[in-house]
N, C-alpha and C positions, 0 to 999 in steps of 0.2 A: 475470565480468570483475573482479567485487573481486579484491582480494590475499587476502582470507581470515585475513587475521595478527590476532593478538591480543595485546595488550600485557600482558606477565608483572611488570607494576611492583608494586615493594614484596611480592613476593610476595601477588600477588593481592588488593592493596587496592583497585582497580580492579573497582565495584561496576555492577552493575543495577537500579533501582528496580524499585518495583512495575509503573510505569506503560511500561519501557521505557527509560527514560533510561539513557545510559552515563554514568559520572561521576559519578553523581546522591551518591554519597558523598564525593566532592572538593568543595571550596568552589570558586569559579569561577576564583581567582588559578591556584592548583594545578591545577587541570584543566586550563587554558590552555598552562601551563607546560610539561605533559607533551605535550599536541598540538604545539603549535608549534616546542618542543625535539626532536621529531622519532620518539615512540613513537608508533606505528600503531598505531591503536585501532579495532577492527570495530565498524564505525556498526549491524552487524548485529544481532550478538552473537550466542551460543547461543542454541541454542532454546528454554532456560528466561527468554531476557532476554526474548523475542517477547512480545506481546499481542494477535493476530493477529485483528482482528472478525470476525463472521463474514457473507458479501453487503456492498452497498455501505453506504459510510459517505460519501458524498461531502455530506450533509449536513451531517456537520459543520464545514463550511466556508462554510456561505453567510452569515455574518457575517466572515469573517474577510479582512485586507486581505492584496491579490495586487500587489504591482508586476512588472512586469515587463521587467526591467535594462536592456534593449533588444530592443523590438519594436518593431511599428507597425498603423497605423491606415489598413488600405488592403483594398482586394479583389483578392486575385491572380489569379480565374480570372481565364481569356481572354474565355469567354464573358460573362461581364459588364463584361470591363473592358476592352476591348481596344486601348484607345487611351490612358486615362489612370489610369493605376495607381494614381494615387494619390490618387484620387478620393472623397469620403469623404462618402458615401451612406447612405441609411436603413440601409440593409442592414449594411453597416461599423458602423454606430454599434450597432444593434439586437443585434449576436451580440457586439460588444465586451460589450455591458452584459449578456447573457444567459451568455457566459463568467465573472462574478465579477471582470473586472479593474478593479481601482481604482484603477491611475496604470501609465504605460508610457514610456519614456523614450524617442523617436522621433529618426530620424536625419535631421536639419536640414540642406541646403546642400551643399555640394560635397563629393565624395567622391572623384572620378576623371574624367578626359576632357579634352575640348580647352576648356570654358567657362572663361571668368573664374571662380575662387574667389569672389571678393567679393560682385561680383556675383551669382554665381550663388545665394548664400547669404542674401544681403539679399532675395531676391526672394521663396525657400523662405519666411524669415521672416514678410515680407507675406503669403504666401499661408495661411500657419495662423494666422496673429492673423488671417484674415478670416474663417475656420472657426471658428475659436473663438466669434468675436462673433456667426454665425450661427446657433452652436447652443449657446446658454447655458447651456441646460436640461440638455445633455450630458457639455458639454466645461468644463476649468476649467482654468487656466495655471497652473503648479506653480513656486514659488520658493523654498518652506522646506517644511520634512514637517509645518509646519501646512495646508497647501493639499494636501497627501495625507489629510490627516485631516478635512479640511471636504470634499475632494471623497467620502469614501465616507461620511458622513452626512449628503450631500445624495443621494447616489447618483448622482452625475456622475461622471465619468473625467479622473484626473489626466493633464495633458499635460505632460513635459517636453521642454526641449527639448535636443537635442545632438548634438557635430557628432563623427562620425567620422574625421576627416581634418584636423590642426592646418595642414594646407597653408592653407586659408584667412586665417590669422594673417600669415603672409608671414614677414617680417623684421621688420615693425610690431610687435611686443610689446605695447604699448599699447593695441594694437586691442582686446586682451584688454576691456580697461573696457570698451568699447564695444556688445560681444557680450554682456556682463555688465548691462550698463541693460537690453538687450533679451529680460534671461530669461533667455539660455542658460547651462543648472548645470550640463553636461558635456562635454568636450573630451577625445575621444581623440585621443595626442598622434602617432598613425603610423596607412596602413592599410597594406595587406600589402609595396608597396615602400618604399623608404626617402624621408623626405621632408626637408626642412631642420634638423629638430628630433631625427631618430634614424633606425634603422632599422625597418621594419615587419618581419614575420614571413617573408615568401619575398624577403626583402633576402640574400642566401647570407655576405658580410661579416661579420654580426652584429657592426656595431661600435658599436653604443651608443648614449646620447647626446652629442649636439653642444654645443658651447658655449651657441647660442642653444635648446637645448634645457633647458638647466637654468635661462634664462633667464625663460624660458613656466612653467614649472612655479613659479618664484617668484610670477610675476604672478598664475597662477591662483589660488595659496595667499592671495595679498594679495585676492584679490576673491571668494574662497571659491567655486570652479567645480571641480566634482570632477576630477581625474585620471586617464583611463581609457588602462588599459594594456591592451586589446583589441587583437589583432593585431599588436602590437609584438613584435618580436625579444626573444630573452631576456634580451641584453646591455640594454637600451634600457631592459627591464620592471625589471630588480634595480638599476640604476642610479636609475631614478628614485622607486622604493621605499628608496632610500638617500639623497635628496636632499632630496624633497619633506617640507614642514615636519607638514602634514595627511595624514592615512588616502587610501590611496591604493582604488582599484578595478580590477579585471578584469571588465568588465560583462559580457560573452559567450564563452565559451572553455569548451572541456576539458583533461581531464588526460591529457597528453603518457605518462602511464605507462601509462595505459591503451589508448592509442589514440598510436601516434609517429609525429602529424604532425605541419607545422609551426605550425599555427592553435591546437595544445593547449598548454598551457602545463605545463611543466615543475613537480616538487615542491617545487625550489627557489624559483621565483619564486611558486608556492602561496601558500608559505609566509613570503615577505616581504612580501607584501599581509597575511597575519594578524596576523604577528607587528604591522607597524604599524597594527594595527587598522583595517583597511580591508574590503575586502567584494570576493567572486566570485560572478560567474553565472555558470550551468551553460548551454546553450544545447540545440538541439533539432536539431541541426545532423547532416552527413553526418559530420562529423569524428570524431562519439563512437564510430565504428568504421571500422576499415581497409576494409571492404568496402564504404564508402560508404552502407551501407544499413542506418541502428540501430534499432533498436528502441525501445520504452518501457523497456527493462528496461537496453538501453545507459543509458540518462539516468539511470534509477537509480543503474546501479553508478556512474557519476562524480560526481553527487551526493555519494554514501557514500565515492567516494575520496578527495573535497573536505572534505570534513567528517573523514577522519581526517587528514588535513594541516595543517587550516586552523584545526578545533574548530568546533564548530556555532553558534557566532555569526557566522561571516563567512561563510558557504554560502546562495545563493539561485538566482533563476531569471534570466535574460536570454535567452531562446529565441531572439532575431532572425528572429520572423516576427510574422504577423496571426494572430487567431480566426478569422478569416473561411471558411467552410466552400469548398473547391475544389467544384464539382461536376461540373467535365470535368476528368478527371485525364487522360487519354490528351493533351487539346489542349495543357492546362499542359506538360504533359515536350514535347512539341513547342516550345511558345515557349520554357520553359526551355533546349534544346538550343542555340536560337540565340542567349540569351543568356549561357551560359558559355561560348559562341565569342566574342562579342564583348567577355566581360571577360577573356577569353585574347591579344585581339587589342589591348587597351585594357594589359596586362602587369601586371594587377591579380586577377587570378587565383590561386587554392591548393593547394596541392599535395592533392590530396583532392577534389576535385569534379571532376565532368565531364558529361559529356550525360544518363547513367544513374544519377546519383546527385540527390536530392532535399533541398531545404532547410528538410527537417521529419522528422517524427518520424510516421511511414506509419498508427502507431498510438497518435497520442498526437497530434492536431493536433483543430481545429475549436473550437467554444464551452466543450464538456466537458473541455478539454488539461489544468488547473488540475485541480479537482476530482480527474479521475484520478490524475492524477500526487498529491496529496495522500491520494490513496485505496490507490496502488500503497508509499508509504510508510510509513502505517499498516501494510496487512498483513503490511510488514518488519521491523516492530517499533518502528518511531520513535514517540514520543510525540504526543500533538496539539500540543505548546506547541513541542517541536522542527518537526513540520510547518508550523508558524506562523512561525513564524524562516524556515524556508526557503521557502514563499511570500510574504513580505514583510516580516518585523519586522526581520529582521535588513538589510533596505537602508533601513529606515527608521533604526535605531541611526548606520547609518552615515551620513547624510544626516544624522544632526543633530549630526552628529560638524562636517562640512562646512559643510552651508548653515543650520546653526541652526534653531529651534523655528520 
């Protein structure tokens, strides 16, 4: 599913290190320059760039920090869970920490349905500051990428918080402070319909942001709460990567060239999150292919298409799911079934899922998903220090871009 293209700049100045790196003979200004200006550069490269180990290497990464853009901290089976999903259990806590993750950005409060927003949101709130305070020894409240960096040399797990759906904000702008005392560093500003502030992604209009939309995106600038154009229409996504004063984010998405739905994002709007120095995750989602059904090597290739759009400083992970091992798959696609009926029936829905399709990655989910995925990397020739980038550094560059040290 890569494009396979190679970039013929300068007649071939356009280098391979020893270790694998592309660019490694570009200084970082220039190398940017030629990414984001819009030469497709194979994250692959020939077969002379490869360094290919040989068996696993997943070791090398058991120091290394994972955030993960957007997931969460729950147990999906049915069988263990089956009444409260989000319930956050030995088990939940024990395969988070047994997967490598170091901070995950969790989806707080309203998202869709007949509830109050506000409500619904403040209660979310209460209910993980009472998790938290319950398991100190685990959990750790994240407000700058110094509290990413004390939480994995204590070896607890970064919790941030943030909210999918700017509906909660209302017309109140202001609200924005508010949410802001309480921790929250991320606001996606649409989900898939259109809401007050733009359109989301299965909005058919694509008309952009709204007045009160550029309006939120000032306030969050002013209170330093990242920007997340996840599921936002394209118009909505390039518009407010043209407004916003701060690096903006795509926490969870793929690449629309790869896979043209509507949840992917396009090269162009790739590419105005890089150019303004902002940060994408790749996710683990049914969207990384038409067939609903991707693989480990889908997540790959959009990785690698991300990284030649974007340049490998703004390329990481936001999977939007748990670690948490399923252990009845039959029973999950069961409840699963009835629930993308009822986000069909709720008009929040995507063009790309349905009963048969899965909100993981078949061969790349459970405690090991990290590590693999950093091991499926390596043997494509990426560096360790670029692997590093793409399991966490680079959403850390970008958070301190945001919420400071």
């Amino acid at each position: 599913m890569n494009s396979g293209q190679t970039s013929s700049v300068s007649g071939g100045e356009l280098a391979c290190s020893a270790n694998g790196d592309i660019g490694a003979s570009l200084d970082r200004r220039a190398f940017m320059s030629l990414v984001v200006g819009g030469a497709l550069i194979s994250a692959t490269g020939p077969a002379e760039c490869a360094t290919n180990a040989s068996g696993s290497i997943a070791e090398e990464w058991d120091n290394a920090i994972i955030v993960n853009a957007l997931g969460s901290l729950d147990d999906p089976d049915p069988a263990n869970n089956a009444h409260a999903r989000s319930t956050l259990d030995d088990r939940v806590l024990r395969e988070a920490h047994a997967s490598g993750l170091t901070a995950v950005n969790i989806t707080i409060g309203y998202v869709a349905g007949d509830e109050d927003p506000f409500e619904r949101t403040i209660r979310d709130i209460g209910e993980w500051e009472a998790r938290i305070r319950a398991h100190p020894g685990d959990l750790l409240k994240v407000f700058t990428t110094a509290d990413i960096h004390a939480a994995k040399r204590s070896g607890r797990i970064g919790v941030i918080y943030g909210f999918q759906n700017a509906a909660v904000i209302g017309r109140n702008v202001p609200r924005v402070d508010l949410f802001a005392n309480l921790g929250v560093r991320v606001i996606q500003l649409t989900y898939n319909p259109a809401n007050e502030v733009g359109d989301g992604a299965m909005a058919p209009e694509n008309r952009g942001l709204t007045p009160l939309g550029r309006e939120l995106i000032a306030r969050l600038n002013d209170r330093r709460i990242m920007v997340d154009l996840s599921h936002s229409g394209e118009r909505t996504c390039l518009e407010a990567a043209q407004v916003s004063r701060l690096p903006i984010s795509i926490n969870h998405t793929g690449c629309r060239a790869l896979a043209d739905l509507p949840r992917n994002k396009t090269d162009d709007e790739l590419r105005a999150v890089a150019t303004k120095g902002g940060f994408v995750g790749v996710y683990f989602m049914p969207f990384l292919s038409v067939s609903g059904r991707p693989s480990a090597e889908d997540v790959v290739s959009h990785i690698e298409h991300a990284i030649n759009v974007c340049g490998e400083d703004h390329v990481g992970i936001g999977t939007d799911g748990p670690v948490t091992t399923i252990d009845d798959l039959p029973a999950y696609e069961r409840w699963l079934a009835q629930e993308v009926e009822r986000r069909r029936t709720l008009g929040i829905g995507a063009t790309g899922e349905g009963p048969h399709t899965l909100p993981f990655v078949i061969d790349l989910r459970g405690t090991k998903q990290f590590h693999q995925l950093a091991d499926r990397l390596r043997k494509r020739g990426h560096s360790s220090a670029r692997v590093e980038k793409i399991l966490g550094r680079n959403f850390l560059s970008y958070a301190m871009e945001v919420w400071g040290a």
